[in-house]
Backbone as JSON, one array per atom type, in Angstrom:
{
  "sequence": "XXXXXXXXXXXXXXXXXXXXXXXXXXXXXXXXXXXXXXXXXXXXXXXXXXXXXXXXXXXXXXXXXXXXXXXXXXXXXXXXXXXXXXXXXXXXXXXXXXXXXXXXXXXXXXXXXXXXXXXXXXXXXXXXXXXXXXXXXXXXXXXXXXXXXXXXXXXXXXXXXXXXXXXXXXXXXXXXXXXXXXXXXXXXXXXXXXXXXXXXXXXXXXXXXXXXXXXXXXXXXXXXXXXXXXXXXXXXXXXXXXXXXX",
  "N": [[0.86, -1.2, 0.0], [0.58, 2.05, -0.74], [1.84, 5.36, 0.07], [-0.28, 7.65, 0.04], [-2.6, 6.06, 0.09], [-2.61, 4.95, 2.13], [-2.71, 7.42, 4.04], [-5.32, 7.76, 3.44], [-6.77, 5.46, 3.94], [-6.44, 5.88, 6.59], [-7.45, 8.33, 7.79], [-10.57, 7.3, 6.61], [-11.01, 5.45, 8.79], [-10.76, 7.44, 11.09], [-12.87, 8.93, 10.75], [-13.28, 11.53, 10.15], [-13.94, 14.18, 8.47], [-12.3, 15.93, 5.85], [-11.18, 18.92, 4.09], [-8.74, 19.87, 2.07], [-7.27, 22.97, 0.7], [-5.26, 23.5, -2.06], [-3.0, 25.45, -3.6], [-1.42, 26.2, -6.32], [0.76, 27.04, -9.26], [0.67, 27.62, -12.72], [3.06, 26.29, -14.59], [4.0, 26.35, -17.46], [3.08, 28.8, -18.79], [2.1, 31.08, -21.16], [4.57, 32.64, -22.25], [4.78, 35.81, -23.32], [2.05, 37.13, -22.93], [2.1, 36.92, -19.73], [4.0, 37.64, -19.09], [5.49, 40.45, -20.81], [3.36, 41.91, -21.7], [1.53, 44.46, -20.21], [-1.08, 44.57, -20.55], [-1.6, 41.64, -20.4], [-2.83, 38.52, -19.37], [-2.57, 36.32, -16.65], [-2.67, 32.97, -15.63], [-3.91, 31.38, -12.81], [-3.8, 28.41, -11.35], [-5.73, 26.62, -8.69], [-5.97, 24.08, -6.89], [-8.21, 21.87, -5.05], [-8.65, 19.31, -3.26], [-11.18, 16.55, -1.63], [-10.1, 14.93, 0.74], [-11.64, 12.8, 2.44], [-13.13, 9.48, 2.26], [-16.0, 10.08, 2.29], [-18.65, 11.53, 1.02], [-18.85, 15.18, 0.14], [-19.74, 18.71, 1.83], [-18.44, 21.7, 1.6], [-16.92, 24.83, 2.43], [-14.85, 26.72, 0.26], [-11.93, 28.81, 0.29], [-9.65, 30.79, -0.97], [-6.81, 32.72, -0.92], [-5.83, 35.71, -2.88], [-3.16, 37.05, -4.35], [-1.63, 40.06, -3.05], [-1.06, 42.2, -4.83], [-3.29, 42.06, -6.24], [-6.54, 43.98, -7.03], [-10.34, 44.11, -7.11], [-10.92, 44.96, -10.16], [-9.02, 43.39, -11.18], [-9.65, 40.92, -11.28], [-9.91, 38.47, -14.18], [-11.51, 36.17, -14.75], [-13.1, 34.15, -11.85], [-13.54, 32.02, -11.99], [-15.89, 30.65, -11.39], [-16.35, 31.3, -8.8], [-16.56, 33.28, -5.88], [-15.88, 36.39, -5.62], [-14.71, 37.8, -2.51], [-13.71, 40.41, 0.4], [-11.35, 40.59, 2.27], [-11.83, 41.93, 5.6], [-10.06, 42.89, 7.45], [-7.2, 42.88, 6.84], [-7.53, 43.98, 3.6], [-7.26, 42.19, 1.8], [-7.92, 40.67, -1.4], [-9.85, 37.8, -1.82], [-11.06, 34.77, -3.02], [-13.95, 32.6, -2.51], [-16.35, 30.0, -2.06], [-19.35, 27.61, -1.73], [-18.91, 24.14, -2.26], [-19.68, 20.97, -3.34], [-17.82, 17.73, -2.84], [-17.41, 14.71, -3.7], [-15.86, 11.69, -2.57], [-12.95, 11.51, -2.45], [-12.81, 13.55, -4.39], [-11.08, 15.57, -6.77], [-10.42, 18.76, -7.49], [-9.76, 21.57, -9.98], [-9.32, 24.86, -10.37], [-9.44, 27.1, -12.75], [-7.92, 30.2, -12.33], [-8.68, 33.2, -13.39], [-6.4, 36.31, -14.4], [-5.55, 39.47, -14.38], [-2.47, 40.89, -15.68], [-0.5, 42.66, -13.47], [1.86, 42.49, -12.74], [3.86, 43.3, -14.89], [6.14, 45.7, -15.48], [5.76, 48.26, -17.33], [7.58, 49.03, -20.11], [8.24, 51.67, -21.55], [7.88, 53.03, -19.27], [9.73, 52.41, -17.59], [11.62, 53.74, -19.48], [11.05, 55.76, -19.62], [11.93, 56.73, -16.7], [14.59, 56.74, -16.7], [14.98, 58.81, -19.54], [14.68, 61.09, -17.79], [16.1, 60.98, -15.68], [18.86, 61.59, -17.43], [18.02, 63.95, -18.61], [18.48, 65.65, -16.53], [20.73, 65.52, -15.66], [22.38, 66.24, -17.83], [21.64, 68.35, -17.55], [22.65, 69.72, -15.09], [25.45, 69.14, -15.63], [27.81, 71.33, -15.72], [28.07, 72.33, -13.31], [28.26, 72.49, -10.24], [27.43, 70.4, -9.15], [27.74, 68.22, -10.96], [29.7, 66.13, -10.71], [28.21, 64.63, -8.91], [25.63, 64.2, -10.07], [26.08, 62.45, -12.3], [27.33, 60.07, -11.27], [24.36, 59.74, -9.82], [22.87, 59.56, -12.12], [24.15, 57.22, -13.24], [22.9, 55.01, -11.44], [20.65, 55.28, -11.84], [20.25, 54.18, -14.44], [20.82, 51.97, -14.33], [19.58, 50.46, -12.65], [17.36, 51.0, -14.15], [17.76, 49.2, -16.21], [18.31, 46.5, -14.99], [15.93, 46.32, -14.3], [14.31, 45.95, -16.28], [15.36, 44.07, -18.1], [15.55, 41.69, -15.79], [12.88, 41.29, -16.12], [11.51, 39.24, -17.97], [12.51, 37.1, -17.44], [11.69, 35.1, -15.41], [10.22, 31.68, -15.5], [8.08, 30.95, -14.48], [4.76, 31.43, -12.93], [4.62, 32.51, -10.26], [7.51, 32.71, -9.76], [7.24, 35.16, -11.28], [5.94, 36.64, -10.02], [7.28, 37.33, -7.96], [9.69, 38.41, -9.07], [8.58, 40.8, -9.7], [8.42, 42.01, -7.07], [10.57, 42.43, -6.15], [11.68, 43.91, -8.3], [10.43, 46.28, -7.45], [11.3, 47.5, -5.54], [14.39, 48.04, -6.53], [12.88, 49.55, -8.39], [12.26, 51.84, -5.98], [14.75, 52.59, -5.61], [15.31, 53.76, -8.1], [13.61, 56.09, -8.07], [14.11, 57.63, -6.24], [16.9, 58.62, -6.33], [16.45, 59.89, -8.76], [14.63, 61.97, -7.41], [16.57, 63.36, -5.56], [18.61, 64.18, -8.38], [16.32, 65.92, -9.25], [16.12, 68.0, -7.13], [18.61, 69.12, -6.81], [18.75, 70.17, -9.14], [16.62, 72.19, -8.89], [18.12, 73.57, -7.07], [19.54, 74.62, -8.23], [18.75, 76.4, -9.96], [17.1, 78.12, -8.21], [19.63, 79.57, -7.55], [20.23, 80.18, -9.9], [18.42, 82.31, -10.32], [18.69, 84.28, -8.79], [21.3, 85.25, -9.38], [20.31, 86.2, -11.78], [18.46, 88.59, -10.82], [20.3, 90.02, -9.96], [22.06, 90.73, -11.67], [20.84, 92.07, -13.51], [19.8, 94.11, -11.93], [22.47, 95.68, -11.43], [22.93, 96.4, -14.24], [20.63, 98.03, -14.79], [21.74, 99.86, -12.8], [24.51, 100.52, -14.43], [23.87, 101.79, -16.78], [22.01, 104.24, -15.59], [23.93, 105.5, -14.45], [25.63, 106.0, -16.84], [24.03, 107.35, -18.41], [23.9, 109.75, -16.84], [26.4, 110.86, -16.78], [26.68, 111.7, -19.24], [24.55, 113.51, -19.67], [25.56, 115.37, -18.06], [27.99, 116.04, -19.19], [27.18, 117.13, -21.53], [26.35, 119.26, -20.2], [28.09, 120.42, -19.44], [29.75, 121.09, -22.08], [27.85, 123.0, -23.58], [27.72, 125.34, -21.82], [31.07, 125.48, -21.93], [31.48, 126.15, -24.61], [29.71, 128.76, -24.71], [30.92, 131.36, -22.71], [29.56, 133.33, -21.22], [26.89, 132.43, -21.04], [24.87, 131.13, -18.46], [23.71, 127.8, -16.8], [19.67, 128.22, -16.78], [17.85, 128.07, -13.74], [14.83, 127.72, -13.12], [12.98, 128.94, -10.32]],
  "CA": [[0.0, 0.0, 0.0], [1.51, 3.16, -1.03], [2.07, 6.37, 0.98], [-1.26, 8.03, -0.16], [-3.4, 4.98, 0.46], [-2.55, 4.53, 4.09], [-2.99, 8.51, 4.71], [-6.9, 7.6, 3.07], [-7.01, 4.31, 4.86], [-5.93, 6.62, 8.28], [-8.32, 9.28, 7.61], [-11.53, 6.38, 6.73], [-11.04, 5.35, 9.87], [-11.35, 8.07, 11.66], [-14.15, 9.16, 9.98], [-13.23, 13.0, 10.34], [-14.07, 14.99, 6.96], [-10.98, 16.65, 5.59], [-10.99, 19.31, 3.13], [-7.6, 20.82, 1.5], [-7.06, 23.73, -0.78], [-3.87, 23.73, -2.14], [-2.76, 26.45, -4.65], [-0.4, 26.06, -7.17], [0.9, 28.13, -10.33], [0.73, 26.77, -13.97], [4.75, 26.54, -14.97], [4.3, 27.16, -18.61], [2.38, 30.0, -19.1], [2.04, 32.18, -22.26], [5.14, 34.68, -21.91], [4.24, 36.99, -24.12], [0.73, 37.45, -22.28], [2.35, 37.01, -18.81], [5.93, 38.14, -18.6], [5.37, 41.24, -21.56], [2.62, 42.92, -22.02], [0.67, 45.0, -19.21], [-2.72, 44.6, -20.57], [-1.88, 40.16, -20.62], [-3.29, 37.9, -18.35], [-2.45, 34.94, -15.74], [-4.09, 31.86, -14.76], [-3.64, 30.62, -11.13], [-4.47, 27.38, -11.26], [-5.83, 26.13, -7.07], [-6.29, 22.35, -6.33], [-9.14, 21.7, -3.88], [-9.41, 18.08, -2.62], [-11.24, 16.2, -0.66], [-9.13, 13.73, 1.11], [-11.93, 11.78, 3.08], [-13.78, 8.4, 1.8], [-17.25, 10.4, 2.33], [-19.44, 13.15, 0.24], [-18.96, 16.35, 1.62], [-19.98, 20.39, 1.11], [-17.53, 22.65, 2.29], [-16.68, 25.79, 1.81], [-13.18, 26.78, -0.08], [-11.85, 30.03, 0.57], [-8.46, 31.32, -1.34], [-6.43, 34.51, -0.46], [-5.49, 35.84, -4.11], [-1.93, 38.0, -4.16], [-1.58, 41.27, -2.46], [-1.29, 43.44, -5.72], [-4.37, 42.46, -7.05], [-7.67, 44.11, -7.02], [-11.36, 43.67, -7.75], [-10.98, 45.07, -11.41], [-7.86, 42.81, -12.02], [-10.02, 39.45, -11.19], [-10.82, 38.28, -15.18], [-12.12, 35.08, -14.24], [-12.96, 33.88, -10.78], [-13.93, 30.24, -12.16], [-16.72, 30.15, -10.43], [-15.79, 31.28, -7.13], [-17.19, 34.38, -5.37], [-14.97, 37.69, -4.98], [-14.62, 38.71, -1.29], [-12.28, 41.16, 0.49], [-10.6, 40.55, 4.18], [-11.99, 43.17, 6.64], [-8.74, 43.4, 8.69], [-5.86, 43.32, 5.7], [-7.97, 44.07, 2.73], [-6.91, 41.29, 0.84], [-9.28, 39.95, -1.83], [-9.96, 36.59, -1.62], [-12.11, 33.53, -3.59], [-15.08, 31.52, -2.1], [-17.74, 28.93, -2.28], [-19.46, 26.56, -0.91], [-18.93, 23.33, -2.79], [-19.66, 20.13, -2.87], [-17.6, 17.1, -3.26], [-17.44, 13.59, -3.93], [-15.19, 11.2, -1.74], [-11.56, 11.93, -2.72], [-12.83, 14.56, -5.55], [-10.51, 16.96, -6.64], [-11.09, 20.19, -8.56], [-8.71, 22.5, -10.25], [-10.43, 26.23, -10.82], [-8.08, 28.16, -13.39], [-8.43, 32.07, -11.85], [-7.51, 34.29, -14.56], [-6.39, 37.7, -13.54], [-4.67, 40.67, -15.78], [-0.58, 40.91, -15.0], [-0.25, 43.55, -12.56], [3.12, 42.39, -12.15], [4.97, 43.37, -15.62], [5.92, 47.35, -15.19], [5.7, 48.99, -18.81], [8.86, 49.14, -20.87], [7.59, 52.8, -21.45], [7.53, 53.82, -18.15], [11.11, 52.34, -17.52], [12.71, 54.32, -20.06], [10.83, 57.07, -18.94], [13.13, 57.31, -15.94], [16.03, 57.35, -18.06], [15.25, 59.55, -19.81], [14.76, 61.88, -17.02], [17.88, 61.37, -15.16], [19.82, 61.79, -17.87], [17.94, 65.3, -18.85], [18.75, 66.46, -15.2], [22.67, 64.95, -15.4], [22.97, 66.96, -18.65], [21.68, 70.53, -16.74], [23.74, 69.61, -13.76], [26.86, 68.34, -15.69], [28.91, 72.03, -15.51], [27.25, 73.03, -11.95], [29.18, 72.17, -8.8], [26.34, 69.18, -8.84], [28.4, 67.52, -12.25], [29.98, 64.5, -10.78], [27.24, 63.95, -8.53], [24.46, 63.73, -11.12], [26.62, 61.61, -13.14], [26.56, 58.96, -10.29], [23.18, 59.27, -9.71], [22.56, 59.12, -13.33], [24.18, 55.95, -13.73], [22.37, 54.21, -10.55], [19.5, 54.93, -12.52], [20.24, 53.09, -15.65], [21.74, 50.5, -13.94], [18.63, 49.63, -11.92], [16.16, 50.29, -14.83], [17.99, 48.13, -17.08], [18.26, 45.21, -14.9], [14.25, 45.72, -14.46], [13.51, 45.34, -17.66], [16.06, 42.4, -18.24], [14.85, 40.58, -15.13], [11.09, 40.94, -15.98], [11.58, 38.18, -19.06], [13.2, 35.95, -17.37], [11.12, 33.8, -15.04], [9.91, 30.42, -15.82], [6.71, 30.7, -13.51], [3.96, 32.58, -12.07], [4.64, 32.42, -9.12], [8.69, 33.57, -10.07], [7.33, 36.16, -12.29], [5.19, 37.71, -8.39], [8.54, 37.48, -6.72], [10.35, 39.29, -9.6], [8.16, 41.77, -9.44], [8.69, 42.75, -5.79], [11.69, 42.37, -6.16], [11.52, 45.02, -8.63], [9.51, 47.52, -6.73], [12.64, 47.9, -4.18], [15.0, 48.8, -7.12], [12.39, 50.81, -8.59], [12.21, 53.11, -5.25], [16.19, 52.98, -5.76], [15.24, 54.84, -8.87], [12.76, 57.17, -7.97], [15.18, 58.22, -4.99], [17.87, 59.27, -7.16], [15.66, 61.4, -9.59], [14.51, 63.13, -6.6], [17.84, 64.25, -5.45], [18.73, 65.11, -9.0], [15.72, 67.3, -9.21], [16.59, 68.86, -5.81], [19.6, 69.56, -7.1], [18.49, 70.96, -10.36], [16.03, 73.04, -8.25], [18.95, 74.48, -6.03], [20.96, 75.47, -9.39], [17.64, 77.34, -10.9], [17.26, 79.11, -7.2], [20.67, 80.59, -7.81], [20.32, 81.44, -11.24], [17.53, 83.48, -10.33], [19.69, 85.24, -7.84], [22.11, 85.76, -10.11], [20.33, 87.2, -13.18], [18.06, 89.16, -10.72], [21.85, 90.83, -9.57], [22.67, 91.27, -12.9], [19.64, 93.45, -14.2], [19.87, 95.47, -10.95], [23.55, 96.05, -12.03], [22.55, 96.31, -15.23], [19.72, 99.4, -14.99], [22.92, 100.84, -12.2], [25.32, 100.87, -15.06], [22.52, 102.8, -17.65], [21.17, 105.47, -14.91], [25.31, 106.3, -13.85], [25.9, 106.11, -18.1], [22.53, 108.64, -18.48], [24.16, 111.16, -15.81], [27.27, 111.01, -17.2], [26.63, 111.65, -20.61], [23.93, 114.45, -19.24], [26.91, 116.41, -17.14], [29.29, 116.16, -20.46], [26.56, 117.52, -22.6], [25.9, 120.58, -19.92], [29.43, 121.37, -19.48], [29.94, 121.62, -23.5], [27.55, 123.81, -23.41], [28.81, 126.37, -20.71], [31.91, 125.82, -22.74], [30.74, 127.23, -25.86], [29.51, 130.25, -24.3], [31.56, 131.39, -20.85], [28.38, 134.2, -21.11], [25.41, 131.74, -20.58], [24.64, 129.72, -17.6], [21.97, 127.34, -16.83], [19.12, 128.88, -15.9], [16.71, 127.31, -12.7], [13.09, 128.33, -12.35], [12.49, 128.79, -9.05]],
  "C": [[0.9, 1.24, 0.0], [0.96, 4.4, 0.36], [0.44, 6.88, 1.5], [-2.59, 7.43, 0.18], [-3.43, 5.26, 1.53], [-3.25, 5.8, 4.11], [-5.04, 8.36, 4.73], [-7.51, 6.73, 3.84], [-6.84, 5.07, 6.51], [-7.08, 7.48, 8.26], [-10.13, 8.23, 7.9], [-11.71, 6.32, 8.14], [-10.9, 6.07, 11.04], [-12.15, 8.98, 12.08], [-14.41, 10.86, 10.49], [-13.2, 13.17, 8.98], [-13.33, 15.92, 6.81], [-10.89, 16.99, 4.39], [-9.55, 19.95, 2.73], [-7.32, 21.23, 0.34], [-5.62, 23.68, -0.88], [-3.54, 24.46, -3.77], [-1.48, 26.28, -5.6], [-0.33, 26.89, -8.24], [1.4, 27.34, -11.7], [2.48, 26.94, -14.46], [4.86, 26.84, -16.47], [2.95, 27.69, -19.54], [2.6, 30.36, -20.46], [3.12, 33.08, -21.81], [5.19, 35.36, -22.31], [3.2, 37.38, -23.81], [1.02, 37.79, -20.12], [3.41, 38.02, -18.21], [5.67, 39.8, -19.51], [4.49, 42.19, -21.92], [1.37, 42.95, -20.57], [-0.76, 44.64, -19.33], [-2.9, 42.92, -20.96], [-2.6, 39.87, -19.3], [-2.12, 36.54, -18.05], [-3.11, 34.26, -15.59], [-3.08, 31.07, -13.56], [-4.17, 29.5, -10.93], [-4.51, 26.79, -9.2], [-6.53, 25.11, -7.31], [-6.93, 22.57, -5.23], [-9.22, 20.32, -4.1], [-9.98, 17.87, -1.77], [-10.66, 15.12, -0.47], [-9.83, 13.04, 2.23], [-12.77, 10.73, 2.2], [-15.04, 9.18, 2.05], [-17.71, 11.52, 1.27], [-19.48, 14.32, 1.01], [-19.35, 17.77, 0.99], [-19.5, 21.14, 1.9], [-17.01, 24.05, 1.52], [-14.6, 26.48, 1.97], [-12.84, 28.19, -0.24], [-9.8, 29.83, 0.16], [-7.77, 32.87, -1.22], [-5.42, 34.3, -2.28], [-3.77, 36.99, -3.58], [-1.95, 39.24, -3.91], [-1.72, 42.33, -3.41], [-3.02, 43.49, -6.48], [-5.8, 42.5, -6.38], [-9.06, 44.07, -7.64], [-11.51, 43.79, -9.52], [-9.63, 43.91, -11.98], [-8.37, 41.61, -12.38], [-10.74, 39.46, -13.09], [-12.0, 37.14, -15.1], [-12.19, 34.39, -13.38], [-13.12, 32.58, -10.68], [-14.83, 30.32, -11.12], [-17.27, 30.6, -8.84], [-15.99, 32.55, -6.7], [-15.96, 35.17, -4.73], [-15.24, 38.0, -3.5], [-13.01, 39.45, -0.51], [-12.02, 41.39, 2.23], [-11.33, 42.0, 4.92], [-10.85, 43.71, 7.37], [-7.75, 43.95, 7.6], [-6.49, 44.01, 4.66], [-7.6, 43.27, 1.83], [-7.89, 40.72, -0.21], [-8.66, 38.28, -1.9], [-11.21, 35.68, -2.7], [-13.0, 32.59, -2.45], [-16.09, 31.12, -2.62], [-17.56, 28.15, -1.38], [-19.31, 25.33, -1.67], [-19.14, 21.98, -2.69], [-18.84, 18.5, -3.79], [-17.51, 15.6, -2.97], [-15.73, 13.06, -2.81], [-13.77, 11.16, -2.84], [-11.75, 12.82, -3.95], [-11.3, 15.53, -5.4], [-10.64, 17.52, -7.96], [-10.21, 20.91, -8.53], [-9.6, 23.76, -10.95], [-9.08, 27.05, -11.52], [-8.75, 29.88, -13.34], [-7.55, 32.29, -13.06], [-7.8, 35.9, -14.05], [-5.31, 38.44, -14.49], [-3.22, 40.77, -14.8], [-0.73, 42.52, -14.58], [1.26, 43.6, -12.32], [4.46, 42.74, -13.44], [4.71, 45.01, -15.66], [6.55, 47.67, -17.01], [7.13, 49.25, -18.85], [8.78, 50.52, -20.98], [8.23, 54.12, -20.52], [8.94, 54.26, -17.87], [11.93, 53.65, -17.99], [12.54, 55.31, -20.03], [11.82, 57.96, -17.39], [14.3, 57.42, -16.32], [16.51, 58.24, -18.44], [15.16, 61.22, -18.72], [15.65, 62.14, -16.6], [18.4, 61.78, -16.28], [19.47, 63.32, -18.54], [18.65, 65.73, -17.82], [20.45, 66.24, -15.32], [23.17, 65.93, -16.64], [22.56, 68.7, -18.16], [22.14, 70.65, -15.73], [25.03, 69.8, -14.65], [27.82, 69.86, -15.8], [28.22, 73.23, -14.54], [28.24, 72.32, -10.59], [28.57, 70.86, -8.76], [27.49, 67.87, -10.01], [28.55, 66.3, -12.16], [28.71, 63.71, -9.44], [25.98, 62.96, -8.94], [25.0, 63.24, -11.92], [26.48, 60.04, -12.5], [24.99, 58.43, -10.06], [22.54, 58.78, -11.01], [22.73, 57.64, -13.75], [23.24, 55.21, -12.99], [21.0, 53.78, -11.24], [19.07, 54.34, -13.91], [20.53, 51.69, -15.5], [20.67, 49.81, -13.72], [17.47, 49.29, -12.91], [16.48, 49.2, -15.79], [17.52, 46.47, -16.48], [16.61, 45.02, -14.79], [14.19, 45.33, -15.63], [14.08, 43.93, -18.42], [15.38, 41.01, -17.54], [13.28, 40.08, -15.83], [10.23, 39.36, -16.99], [12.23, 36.96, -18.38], [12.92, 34.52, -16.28], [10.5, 33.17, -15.62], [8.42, 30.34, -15.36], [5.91, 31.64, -13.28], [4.39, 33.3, -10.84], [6.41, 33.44, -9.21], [8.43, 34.94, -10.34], [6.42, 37.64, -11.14], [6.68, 38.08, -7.87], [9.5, 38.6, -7.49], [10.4, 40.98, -9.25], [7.89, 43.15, -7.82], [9.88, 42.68, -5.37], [12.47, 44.33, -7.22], [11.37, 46.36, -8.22], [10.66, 47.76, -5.98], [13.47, 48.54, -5.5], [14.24, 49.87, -7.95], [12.51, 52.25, -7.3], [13.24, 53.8, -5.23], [15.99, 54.15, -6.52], [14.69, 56.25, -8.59], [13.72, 58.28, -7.02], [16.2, 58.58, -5.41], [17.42, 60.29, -7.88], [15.06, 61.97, -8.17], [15.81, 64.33, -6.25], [18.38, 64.76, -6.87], [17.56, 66.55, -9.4], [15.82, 68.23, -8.1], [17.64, 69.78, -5.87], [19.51, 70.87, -8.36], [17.32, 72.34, -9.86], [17.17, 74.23, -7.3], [19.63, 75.21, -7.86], [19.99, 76.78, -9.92], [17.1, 78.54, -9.66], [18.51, 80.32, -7.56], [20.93, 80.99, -8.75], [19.51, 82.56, -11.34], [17.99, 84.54, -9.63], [20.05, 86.48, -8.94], [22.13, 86.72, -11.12], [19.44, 88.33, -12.23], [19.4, 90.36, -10.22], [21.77, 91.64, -10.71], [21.98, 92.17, -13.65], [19.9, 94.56, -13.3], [21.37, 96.27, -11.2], [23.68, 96.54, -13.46], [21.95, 97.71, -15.79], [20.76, 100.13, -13.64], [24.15, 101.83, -13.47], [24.68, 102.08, -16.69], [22.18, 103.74, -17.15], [22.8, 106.09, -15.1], [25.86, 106.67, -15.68], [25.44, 107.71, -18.57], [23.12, 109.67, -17.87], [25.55, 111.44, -16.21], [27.47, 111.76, -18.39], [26.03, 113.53, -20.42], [24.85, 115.73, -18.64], [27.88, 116.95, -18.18], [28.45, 117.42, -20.99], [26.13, 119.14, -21.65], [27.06, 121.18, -20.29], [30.02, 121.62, -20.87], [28.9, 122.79, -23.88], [27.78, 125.13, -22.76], [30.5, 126.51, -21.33], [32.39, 126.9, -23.91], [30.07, 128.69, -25.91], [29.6, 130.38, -22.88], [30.05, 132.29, -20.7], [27.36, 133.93, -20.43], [25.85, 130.58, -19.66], [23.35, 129.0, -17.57], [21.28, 128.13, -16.24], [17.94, 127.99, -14.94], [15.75, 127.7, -12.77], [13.19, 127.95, -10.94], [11.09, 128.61, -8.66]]
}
């Protein structure tokens, strides 16, 4: 009698009714629907047996993955949307009923939440590397060159990694895996815009200096010019002076 037997033969006999969900993730997926494009889908395939010798109706309750919400569920197979009161988690239920050692596989299909737009990526990119080129001859230069790279570095390997699991289940883990070197990113373009904000503070300084110096060197020009042009006058005739109205 094999392993599985006995546990059935153990169970029979002690004529307790034993349901188990057990969840699993399909290993070869579509990756061009999974791994690539934002608007693909997943299917989650969850195993429900029953593992006693009797007929039974029990109710099967699955906690679905933390990113996804009610609009992501495409197909619940069956199985009634609800959402945790304490965590907010959504979750799958029913009540079901099955046959003595039944088991049932429900394929959830749910839209990829977990592949971040190629798009978006190169959207930070290109950001840093605007900000690293209006830093690069600012006291900031070799700073935002550093930060610049950090941020190619990290979006590259996202977008490398995101192709490269085998699984569902891999392709969740990637993805939060991701999200940490994404904040890397985001946290670098902040400080270069901080930076690029301090440089555009002091250019405003600077040019507001330079006008005020600017309409100084024009008024003292104006009075200069004005003083020449009396005293050539008074020149030209020792006779005539200015005259004031009083």
């Amino acid at each position: 009698m094999n392993l599985k037997a006995c546990n059935r033969f153990w169970i029979a006999c002690m004529a307790v009714p034993v349901l188990t969900v057990v969840p699993f993730f399909i290993e070869n997926i579509d990756a061009s629907q999974a791994k690539d494009s934002s608007a693909g889908e997943i299917t989650i395939a969850v195993e429900v047996e029953n593992a006693t010798p009797v007929k039974a109706v029990k109710k099967v309750k699955y906690y679905l993955p933390a990113e996804i919400m009610p609009g992501h569920v495409v197909n619940s197979a069956g199985l009634k949307i609800a959402k945790d009161s304490l965590d907010g988690r959504l979750y799958l239920e029913n009540d079901l009923e099955f046959e003595a050692y039944e088991i049932k596989i429900f394929q959830i299909k749910v839209k990829d939440v977990w592949t971040m737009p190629l798009d978006r990526i190169d959207s930070y990119i290109n950001e840093a590397q605007r900000l690293r080129d209006v830093l690069r001859d600012t006291p900031y230069g070799e700073i935002s060159d550093l930060l610049c790279e950090e941020v190619v570095k990290r979006a590259e390997e996202i977008k490398v990694s995101q192709g490269k699991a085998s699984s569902v289940r891999g392709h969740v883990a990637v993805f939060r895996k991701n999200e940490e070197k994404l904040s890397e990113v985001w946290q670098a373009i902040d400080r270069l815009r901080e930076m690029n904000s301090a440089v555009e503070k002091q250019s405003a300084k600077g040019l507001a200096k330079e006008r005020i110096e600017t309409i100084l060197l024009i008024v003292t020009t104006f009075l200069i010019i004005l003083t020449a042009v009396v005293f050539m006058i008074c020149a030209a005739d020792p006779g005539r002076r200015p005259v004031f109205k009083k």
